[in-house]
N, C-alpha and C positions, 0 to 999 in steps of 0.2 A: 143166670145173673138176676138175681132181685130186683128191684127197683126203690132206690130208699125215698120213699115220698116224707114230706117233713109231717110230723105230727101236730095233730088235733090239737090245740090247745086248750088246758085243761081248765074247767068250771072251777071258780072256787068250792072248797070245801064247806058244809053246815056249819064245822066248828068254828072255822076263821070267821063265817057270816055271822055266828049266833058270840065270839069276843069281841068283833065288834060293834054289835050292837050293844050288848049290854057294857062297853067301856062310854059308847055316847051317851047312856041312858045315867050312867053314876055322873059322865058328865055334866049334863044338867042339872040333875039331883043335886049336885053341889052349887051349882049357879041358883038354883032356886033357893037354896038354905041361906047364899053369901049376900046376895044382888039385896032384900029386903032389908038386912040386919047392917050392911055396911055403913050409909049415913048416917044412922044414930050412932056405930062403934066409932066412926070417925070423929062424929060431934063431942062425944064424952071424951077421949085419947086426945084431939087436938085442942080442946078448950077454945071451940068456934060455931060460929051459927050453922043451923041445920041448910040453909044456903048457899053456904063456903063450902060444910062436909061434901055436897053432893057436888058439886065442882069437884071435889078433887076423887072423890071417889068415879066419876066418870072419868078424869083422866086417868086413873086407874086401872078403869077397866078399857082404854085404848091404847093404855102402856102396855097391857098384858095380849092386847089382840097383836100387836104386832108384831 
């Protein structure tokens, strides 16, 4: 008679470690291209102070974290 021990649990793989690294990395990449350029798009688009854009462009980006 055998003995079924349960199995080793298995390491992730390079590939899953090296998709998700590089899916965080486009991540920021995009945060760093949006996060500069948002309050001046918002100021031109809503026809308001650079003041107001960044208010709502923060709440923006806490509508989106959540």
């Amino acid at each position: 008679m055998e003995s079924s021990s349960p199995a080793a649990p298995r390491s992730p793989s390079r590939h899953a470690i090296l998709f998700v690294l590089i899916t965080v990395f486009l991540d920021m990449v995009g945060f760093g291209i949006v996060i500069p350029v948002l309050p001046r798009l918002i100021e031109e688009v809503g026809q308001m102070s650079l003041a107001q854009a960044s208010i709502i462009g923060g709440w923006m980006f806490f509508a989106y974290s959540i």
